[in-house]
Biopython code that builds the backbone (N, CA, C, O; Angstrom):
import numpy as np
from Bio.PDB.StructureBuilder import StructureBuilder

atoms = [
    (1, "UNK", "N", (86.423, 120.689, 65.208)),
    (1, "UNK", "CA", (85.776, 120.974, 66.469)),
    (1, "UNK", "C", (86.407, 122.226, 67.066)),
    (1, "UNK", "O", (87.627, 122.349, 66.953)),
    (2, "UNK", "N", (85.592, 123.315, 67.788)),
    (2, "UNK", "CA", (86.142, 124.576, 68.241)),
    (2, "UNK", "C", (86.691, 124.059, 69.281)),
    (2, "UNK", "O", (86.605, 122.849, 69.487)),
    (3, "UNK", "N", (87.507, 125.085, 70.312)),
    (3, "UNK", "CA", (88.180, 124.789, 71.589)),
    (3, "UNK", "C", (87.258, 125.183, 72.194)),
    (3, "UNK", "O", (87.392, 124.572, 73.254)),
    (4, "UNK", "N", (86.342, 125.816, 72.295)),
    (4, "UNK", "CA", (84.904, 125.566, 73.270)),
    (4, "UNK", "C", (84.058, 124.427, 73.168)),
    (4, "UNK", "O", (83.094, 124.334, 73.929)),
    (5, "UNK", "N", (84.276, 123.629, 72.400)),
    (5, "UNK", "CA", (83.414, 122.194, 72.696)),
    (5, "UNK", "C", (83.936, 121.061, 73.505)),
    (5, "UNK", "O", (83.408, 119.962, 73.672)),
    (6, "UNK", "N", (85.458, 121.664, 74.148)),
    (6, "UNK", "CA", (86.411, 120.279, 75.072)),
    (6, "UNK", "C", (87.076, 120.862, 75.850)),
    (6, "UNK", "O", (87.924, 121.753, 75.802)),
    (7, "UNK", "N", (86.479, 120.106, 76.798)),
    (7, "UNK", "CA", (87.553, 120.923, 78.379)),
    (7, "UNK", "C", (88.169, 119.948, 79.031)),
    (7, "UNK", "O", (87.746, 118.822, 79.291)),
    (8, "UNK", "N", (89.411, 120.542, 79.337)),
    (8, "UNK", "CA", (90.109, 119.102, 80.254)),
    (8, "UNK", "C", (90.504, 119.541, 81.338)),
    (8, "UNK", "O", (91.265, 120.503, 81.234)),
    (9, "UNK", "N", (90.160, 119.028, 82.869)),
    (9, "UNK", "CA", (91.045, 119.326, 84.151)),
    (9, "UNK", "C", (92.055, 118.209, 83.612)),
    (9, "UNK", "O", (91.845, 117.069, 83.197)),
    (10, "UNK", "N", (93.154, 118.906, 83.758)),
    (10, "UNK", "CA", (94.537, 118.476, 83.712)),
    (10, "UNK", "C", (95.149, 119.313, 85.147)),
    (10, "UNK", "O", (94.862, 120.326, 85.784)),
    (11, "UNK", "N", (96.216, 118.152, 85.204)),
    (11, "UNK", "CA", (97.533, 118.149, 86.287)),
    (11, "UNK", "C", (98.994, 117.733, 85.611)),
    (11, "UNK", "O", (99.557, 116.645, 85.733)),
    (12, "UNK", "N", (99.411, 118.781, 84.936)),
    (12, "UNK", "CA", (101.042, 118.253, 83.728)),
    (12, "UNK", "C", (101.549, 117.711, 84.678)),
    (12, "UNK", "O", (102.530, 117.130, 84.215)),
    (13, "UNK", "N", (101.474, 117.456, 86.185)),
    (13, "UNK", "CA", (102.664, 116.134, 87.023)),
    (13, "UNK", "C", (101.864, 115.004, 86.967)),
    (13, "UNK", "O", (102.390, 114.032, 87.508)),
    (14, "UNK", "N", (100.721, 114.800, 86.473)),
    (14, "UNK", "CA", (100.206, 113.435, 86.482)),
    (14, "UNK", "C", (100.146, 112.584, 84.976)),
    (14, "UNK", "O", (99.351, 112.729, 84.048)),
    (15, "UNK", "N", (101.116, 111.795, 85.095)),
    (15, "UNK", "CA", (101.095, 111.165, 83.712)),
    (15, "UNK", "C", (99.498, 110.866, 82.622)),
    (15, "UNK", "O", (99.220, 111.033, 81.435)),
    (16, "UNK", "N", (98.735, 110.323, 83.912)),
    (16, "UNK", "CA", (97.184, 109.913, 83.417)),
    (16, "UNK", "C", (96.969, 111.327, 82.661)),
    (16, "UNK", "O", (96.303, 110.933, 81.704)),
    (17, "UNK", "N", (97.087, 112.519, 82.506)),
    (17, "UNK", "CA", (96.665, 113.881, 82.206)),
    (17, "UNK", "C", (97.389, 114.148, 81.281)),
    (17, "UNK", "O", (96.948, 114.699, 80.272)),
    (18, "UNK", "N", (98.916, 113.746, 81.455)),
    (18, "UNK", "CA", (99.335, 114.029, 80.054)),
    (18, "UNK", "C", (99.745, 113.241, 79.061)),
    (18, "UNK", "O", (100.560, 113.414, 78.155)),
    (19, "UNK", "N", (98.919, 112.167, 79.428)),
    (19, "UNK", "CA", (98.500, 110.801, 78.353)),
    (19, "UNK", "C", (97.375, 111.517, 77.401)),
    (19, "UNK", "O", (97.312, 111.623, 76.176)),
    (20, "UNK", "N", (96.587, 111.927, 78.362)),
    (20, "UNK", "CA", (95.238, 112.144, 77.859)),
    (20, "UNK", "C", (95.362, 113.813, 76.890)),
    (20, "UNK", "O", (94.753, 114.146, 75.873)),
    (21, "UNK", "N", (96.247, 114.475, 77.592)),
    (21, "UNK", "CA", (96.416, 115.472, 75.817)),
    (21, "UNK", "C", (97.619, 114.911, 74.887)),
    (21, "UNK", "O", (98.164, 115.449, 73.924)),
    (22, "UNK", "N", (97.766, 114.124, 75.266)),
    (22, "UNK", "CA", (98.719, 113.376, 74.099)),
    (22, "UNK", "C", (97.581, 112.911, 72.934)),
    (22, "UNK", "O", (97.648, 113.253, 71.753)),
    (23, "UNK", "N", (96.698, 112.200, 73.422)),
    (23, "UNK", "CA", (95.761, 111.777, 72.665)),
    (23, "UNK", "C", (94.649, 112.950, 72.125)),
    (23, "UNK", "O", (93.845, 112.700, 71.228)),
    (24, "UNK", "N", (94.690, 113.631, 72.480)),
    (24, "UNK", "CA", (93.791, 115.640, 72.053)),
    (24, "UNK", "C", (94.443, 115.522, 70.919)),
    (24, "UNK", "O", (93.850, 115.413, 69.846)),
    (25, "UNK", "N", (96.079, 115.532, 71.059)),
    (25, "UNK", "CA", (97.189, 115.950, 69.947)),
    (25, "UNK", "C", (96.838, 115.188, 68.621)),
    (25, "UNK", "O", (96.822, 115.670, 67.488)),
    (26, "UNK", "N", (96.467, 113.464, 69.124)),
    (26, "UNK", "CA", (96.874, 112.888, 67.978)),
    (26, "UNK", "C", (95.344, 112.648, 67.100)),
    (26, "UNK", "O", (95.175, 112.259, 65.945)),
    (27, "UNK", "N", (94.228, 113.093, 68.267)),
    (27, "UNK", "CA", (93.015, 113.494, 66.952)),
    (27, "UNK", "C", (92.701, 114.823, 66.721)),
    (27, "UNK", "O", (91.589, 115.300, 66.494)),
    (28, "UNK", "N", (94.161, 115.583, 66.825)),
    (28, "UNK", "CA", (93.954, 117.012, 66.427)),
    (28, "UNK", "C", (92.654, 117.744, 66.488)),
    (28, "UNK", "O", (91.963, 118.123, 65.542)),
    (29, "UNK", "N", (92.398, 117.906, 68.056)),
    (29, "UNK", "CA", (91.100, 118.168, 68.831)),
    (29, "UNK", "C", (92.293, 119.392, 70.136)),
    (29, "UNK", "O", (93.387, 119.231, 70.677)),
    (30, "UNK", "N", (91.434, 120.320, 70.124)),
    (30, "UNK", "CA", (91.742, 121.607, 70.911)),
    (30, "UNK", "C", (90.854, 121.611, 71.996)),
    (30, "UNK", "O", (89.636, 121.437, 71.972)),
    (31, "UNK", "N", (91.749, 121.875, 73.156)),
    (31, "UNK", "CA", (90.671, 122.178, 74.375)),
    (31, "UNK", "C", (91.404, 122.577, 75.027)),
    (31, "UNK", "O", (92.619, 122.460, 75.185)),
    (32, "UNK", "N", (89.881, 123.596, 75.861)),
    (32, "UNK", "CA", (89.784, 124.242, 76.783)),
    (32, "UNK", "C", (90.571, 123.692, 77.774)),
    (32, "UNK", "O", (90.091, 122.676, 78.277)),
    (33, "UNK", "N", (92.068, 124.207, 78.380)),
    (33, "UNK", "CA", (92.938, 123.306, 79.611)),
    (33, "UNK", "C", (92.602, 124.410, 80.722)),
    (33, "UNK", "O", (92.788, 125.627, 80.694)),
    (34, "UNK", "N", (91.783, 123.197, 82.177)),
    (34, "UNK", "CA", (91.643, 123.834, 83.121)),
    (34, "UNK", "C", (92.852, 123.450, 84.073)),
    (34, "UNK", "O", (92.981, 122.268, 84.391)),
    (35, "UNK", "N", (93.695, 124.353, 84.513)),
    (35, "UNK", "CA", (94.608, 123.470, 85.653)),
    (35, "UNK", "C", (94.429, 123.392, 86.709)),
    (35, "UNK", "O", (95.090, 124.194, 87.369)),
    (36, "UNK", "N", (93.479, 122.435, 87.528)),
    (36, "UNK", "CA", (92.409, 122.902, 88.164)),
    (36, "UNK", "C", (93.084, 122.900, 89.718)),
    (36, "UNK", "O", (92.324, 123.264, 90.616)),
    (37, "UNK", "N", (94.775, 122.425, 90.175)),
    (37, "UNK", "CA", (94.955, 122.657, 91.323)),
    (37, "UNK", "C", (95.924, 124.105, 91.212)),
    (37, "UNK", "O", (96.734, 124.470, 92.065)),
    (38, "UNK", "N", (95.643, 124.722, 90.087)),
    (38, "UNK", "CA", (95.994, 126.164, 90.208)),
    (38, "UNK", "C", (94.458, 127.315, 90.265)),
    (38, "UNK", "O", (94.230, 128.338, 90.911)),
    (39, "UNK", "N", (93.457, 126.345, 89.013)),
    (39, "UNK", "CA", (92.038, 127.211, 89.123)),
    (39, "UNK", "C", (91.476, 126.450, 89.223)),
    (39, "UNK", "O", (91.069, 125.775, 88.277)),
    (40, "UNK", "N", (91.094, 126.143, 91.025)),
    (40, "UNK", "CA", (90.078, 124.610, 91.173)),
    (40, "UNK", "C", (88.634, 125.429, 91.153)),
    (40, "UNK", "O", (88.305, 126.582, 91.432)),
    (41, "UNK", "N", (88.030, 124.403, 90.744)),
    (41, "UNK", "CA", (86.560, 124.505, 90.166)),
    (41, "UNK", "C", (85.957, 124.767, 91.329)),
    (41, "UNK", "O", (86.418, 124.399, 92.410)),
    (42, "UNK", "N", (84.545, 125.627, 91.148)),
    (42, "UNK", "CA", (83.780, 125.711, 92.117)),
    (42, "UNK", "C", (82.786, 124.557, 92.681)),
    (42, "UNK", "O", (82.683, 123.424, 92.210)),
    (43, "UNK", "N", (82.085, 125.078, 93.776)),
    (43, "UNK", "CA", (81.133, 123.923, 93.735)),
    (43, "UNK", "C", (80.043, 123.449, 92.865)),
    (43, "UNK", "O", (79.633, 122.309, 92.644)),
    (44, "UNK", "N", (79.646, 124.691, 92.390)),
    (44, "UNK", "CA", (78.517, 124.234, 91.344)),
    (44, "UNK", "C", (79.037, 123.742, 90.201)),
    (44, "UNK", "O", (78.370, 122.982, 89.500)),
    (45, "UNK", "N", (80.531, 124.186, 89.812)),
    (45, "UNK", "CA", (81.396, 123.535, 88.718)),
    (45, "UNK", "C", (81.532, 121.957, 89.116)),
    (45, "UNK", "O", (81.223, 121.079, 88.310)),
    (46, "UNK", "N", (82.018, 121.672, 90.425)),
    (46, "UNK", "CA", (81.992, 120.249, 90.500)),
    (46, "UNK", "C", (80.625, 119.436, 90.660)),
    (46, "UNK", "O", (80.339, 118.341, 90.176)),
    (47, "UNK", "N", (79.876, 120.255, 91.454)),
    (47, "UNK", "CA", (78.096, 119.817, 90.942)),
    (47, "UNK", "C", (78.016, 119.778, 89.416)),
    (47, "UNK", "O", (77.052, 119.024, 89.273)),
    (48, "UNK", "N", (78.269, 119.989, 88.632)),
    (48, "UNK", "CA", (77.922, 119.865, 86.752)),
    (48, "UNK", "C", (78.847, 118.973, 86.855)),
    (48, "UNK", "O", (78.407, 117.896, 86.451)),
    (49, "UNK", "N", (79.739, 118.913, 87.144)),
    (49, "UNK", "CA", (80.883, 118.018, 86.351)),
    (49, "UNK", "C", (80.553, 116.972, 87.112)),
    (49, "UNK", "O", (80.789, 115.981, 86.420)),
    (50, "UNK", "N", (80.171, 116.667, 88.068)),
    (50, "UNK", "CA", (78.851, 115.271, 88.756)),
    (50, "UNK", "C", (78.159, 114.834, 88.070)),
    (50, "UNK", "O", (77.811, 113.654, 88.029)),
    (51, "UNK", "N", (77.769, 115.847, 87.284)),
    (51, "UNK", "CA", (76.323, 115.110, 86.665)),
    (51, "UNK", "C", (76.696, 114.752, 85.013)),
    (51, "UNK", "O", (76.312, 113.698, 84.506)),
    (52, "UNK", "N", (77.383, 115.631, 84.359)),
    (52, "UNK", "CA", (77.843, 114.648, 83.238)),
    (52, "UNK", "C", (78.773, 113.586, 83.082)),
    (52, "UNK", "O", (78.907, 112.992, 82.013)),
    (53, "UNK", "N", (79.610, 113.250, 84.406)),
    (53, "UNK", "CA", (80.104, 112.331, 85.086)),
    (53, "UNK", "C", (78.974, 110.721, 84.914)),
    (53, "UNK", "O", (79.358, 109.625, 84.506)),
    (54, "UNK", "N", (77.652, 111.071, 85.348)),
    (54, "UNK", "CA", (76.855, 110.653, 86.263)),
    (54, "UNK", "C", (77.689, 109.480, 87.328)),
    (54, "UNK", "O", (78.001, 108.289, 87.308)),
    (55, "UNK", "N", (77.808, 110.661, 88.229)),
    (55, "UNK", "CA", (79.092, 110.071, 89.908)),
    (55, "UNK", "C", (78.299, 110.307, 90.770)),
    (55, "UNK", "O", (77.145, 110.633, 90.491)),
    (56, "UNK", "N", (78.744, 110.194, 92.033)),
    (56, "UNK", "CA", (78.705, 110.773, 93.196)),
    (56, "UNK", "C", (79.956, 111.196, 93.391)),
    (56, "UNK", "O", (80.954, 110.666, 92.903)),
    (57, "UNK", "N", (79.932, 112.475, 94.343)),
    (57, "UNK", "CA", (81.096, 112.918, 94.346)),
    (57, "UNK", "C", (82.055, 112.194, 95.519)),
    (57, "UNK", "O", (83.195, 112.591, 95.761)),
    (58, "UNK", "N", (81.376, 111.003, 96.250)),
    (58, "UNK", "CA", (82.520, 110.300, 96.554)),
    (58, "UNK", "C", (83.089, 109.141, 95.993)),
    (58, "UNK", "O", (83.754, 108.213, 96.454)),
    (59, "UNK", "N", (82.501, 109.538, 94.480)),
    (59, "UNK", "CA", (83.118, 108.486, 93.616)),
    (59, "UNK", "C", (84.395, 108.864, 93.014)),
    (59, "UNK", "O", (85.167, 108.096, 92.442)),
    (60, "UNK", "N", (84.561, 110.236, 93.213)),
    (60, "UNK", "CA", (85.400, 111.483, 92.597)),
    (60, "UNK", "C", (86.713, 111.501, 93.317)),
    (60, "UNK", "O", (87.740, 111.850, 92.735)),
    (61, "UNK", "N", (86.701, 111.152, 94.502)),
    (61, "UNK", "CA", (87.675, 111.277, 95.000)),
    (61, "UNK", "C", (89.068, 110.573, 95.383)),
    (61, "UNK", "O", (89.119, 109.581, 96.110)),
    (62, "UNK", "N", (89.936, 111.052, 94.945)),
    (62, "UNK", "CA", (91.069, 110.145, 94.986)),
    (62, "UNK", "C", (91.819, 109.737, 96.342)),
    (62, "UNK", "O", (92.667, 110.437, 96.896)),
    (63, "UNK", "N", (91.355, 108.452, 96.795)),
    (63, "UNK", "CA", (91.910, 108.219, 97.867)),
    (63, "UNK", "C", (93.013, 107.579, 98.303)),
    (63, "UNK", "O", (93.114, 107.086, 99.426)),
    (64, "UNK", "N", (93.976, 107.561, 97.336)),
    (64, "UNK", "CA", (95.220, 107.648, 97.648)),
    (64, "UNK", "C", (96.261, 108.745, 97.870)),
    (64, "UNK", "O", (97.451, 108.505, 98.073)),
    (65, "UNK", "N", (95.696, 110.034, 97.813)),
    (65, "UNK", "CA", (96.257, 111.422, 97.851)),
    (65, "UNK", "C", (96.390, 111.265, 99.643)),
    (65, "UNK", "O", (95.537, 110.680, 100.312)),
    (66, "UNK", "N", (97.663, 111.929, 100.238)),
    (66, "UNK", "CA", (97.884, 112.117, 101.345)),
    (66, "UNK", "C", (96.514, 112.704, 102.650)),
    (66, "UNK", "O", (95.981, 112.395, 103.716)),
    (67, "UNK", "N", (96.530, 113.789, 101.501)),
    (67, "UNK", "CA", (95.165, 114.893, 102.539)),
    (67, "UNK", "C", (94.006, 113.763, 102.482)),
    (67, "UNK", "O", (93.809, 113.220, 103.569)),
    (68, "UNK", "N", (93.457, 113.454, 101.743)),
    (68, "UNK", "CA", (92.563, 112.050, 101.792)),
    (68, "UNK", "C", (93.019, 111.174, 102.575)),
    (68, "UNK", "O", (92.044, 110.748, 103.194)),
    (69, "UNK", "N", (94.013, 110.611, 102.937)),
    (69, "UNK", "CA", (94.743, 109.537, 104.306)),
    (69, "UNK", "C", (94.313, 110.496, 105.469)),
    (69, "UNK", "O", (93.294, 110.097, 106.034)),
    (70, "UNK", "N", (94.800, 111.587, 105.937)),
    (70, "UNK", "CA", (95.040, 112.764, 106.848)),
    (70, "UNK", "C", (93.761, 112.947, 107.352)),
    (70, "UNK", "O", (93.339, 112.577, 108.448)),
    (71, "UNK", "N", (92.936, 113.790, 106.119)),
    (71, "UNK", "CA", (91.834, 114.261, 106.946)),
    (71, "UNK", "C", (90.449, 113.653, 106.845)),
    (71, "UNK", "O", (89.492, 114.074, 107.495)),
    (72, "UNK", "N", (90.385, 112.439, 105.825)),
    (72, "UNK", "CA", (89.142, 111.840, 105.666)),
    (72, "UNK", "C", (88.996, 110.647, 105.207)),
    (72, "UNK", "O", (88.093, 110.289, 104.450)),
    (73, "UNK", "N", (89.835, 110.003, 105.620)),
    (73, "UNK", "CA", (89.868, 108.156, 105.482)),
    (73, "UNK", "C", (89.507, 108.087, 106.225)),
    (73, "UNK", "O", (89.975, 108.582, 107.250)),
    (74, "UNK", "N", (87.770, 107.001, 106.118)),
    (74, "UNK", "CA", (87.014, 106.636, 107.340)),
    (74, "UNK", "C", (86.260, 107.211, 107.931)),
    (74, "UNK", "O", (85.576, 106.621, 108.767)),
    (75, "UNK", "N", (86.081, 108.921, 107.644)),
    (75, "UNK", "CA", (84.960, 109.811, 107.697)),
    (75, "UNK", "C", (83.614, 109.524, 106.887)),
    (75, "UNK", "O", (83.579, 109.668, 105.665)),
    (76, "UNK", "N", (82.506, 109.108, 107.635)),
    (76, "UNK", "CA", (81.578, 109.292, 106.827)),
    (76, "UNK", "C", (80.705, 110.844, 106.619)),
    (76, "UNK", "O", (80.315, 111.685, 107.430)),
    (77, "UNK", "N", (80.626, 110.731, 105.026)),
    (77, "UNK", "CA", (80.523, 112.315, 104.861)),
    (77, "UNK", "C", (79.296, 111.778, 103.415)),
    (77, "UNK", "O", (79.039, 110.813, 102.695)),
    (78, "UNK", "N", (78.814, 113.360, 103.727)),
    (78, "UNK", "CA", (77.605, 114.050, 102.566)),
    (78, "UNK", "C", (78.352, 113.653, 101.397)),
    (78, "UNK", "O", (79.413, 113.028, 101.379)),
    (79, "UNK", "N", (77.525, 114.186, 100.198)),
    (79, "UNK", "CA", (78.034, 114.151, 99.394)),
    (79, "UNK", "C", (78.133, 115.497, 99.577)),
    (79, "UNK", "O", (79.321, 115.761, 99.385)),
    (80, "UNK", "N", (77.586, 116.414, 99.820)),
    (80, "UNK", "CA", (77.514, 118.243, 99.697)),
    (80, "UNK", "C", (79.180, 118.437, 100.577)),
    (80, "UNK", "O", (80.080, 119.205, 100.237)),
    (81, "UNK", "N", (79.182, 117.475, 101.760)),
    (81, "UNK", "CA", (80.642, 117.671, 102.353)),
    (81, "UNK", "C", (82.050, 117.230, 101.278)),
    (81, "UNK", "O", (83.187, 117.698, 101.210)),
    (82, "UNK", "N", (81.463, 116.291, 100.636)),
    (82, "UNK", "CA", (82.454, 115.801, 99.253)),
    (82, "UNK", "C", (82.842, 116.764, 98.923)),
    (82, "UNK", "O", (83.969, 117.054, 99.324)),
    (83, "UNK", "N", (82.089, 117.782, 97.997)),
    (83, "UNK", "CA", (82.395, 118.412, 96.963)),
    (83, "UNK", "C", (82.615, 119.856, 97.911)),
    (83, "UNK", "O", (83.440, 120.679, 97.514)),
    (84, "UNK", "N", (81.903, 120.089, 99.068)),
    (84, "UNK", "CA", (83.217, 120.912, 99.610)),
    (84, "UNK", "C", (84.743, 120.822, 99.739)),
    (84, "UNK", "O", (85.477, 121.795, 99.564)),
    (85, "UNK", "N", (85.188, 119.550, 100.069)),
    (85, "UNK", "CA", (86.177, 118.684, 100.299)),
    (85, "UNK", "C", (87.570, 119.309, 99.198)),
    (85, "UNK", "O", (88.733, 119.694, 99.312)),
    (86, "UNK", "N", (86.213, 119.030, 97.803)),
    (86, "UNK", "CA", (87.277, 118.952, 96.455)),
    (86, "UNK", "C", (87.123, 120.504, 96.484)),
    (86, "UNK", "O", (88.072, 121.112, 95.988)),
    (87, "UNK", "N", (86.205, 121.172, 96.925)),
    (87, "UNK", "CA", (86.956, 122.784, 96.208)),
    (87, "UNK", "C", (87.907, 123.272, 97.162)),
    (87, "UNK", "O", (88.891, 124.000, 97.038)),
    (88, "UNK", "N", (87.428, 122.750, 98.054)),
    (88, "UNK", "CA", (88.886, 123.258, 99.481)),
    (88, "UNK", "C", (90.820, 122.406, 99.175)),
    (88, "UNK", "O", (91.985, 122.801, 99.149)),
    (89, "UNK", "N", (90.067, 121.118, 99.010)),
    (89, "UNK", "CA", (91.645, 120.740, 98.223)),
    (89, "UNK", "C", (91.400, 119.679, 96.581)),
    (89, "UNK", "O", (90.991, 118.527, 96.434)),
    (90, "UNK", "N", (91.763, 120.482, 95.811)),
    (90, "UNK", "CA", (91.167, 120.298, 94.454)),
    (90, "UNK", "C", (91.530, 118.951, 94.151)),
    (90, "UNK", "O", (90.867, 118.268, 93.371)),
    (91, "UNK", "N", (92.931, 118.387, 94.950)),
    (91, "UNK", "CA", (94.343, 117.967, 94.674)),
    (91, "UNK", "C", (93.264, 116.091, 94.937)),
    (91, "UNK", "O", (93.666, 114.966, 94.640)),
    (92, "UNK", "N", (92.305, 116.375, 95.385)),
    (92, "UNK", "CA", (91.517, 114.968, 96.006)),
    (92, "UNK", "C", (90.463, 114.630, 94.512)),
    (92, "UNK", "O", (89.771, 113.641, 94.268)),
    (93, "UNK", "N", (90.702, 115.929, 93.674)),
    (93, "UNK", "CA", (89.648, 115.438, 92.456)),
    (93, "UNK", "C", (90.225, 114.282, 91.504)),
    (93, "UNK", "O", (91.127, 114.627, 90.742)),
    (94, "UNK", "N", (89.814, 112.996, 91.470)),
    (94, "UNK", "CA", (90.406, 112.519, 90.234)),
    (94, "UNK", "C", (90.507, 112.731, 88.841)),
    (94, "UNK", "O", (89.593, 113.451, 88.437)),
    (95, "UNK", "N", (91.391, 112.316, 87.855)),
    (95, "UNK", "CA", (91.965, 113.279, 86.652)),
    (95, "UNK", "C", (92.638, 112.390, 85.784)),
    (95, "UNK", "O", (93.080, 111.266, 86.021)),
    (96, "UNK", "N", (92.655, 113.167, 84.571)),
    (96, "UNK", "CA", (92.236, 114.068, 84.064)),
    (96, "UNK", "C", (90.704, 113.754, 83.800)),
    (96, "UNK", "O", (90.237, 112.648, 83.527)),
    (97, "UNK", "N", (90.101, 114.801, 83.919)),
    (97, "UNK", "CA", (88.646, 114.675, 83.534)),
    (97, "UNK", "C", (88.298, 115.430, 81.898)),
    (97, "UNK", "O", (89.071, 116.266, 81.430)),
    (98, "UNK", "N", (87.267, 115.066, 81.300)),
    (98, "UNK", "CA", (87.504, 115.527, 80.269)),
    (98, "UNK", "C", (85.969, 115.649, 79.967)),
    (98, "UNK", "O", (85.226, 114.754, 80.368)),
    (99, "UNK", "N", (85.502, 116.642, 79.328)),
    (99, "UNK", "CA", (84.466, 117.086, 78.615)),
    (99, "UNK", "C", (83.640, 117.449, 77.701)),
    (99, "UNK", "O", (84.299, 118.440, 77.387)),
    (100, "UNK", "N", (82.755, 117.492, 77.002)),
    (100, "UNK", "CA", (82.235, 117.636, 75.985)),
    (100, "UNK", "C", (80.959, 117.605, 75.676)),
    (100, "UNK", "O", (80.570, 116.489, 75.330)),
    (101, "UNK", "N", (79.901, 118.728, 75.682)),
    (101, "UNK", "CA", (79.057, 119.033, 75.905)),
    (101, "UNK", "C", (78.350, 118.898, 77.162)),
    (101, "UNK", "O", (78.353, 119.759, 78.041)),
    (102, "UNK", "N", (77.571, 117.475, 77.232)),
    (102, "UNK", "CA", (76.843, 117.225, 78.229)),
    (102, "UNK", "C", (77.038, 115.765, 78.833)),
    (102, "UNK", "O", (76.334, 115.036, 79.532)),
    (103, "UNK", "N", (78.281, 115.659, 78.270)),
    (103, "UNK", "CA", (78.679, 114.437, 78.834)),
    (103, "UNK", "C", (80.939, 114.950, 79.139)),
    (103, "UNK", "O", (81.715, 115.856, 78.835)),
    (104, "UNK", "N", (80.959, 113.659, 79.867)),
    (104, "UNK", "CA", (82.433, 113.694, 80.596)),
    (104, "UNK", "C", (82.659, 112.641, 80.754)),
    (104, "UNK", "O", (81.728, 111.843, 80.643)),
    (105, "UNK", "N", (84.193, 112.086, 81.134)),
    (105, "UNK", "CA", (84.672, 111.109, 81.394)),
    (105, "UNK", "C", (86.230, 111.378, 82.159)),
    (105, "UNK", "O", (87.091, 112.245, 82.009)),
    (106, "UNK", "N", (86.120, 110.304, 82.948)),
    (106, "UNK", "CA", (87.744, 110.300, 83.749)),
    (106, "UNK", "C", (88.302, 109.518, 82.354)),
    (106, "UNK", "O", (87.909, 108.485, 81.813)),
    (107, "UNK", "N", (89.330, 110.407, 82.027)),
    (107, "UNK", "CA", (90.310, 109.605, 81.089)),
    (107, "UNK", "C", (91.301, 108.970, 81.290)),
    (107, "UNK", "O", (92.436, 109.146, 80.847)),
    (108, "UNK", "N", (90.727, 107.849, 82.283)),
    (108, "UNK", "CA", (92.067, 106.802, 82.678)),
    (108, "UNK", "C", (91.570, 105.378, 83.103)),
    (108, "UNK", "O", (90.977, 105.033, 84.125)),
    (109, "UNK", "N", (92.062, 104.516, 81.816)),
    (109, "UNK", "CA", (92.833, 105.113, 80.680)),
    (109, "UNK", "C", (92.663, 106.021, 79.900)),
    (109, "UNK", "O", (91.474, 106.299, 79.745)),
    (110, "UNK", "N", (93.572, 106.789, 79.162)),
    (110, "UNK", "CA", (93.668, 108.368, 78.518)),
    (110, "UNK", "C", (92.611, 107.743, 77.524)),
    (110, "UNK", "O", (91.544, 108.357, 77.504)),
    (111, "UNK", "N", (92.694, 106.678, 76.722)),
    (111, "UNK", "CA", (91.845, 106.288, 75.564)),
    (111, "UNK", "C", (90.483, 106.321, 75.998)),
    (111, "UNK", "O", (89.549, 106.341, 75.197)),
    (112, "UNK", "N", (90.345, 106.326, 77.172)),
    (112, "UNK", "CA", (88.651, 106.750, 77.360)),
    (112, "UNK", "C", (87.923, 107.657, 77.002)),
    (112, "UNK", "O", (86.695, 107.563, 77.001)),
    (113, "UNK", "N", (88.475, 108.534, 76.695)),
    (113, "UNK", "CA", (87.984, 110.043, 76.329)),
    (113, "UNK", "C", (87.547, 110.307, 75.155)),
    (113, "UNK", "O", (86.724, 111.168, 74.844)),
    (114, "UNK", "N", (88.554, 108.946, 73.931)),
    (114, "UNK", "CA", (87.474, 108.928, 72.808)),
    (114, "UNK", "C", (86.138, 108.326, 72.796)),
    (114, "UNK", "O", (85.529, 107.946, 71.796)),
    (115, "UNK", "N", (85.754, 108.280, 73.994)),
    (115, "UNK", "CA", (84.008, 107.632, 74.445)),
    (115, "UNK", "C", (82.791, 108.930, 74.339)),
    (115, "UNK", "O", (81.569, 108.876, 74.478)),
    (116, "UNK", "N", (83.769, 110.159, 74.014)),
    (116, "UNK", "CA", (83.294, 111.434, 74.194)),
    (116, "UNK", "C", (82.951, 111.595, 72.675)),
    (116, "UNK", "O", (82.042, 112.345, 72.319)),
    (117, "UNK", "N", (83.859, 110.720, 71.606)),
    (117, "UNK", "CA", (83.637, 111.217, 70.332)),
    (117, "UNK", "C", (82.592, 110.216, 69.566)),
    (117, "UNK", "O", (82.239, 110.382, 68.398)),
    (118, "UNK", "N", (82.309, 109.525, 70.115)),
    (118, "UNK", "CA", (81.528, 108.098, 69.633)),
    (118, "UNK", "C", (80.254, 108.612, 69.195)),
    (118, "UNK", "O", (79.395, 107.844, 68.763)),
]
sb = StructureBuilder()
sb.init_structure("model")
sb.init_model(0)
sb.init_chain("A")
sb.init_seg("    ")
for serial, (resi, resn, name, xyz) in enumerate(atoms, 1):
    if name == "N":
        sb.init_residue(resn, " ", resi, " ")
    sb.init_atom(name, np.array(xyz, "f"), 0.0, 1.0, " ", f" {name:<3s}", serial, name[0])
structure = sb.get_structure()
């Protein structure tokens, strides 16, 4: 498989993320690493990555992250306000996410991601 057929938002401080290229490693599969709270995705990037998800993007969001306590526990919001949310603080996207063609999966557990190779 090329390294253009697999993309992963990864976070190397989140174990779930580097479970999940542990497992890249061990079916010797290459991918595309986005680090996405250094290059967070746009909106239309998190609009696609919605839809091969098939989420809502307040399904996306991790609400145990601080800024999620702070500025929007208990806010009722859009989904269009969601995914503003995540490109303004990326750090609320849950992860690792992982990709492959026209489909994706949260890889957590990391072994989920072989649901991509099935």
């Amino acid at each position: 498989m090329s390294k253009s057929d697999l993309t992963i938002y990864h976070n190397n401080k989140c174990s779930k993320s580097r479970d999940a290229m542990c497992i890249l490693d061990e079916l010797k599969v290459k991918a595309n690493v986005v680090e996405y709270l250094i290059t967070p995705p746009s909106y239309e990037e998190i609009e696609g990555l919605l839809t091969k998800l098939g989420m809502k993007a307040s399904e996306l969001i991790r609400k145990n992250e601080t800024i999620y306590k702070e500025k929007f526990e208990g806010k009722k919001m859009t989904e269009e306000q969601w995914i503003k949310a995540m490109v303004k603080y990326p750090i609320l996207i849950e992860r690792p996410i992982v990709v492959r063609g026209t489909k994706a999966v949260i890889a957590r557990p990391a072994e989920r991601l072989k649901d991509l190779f099935r």
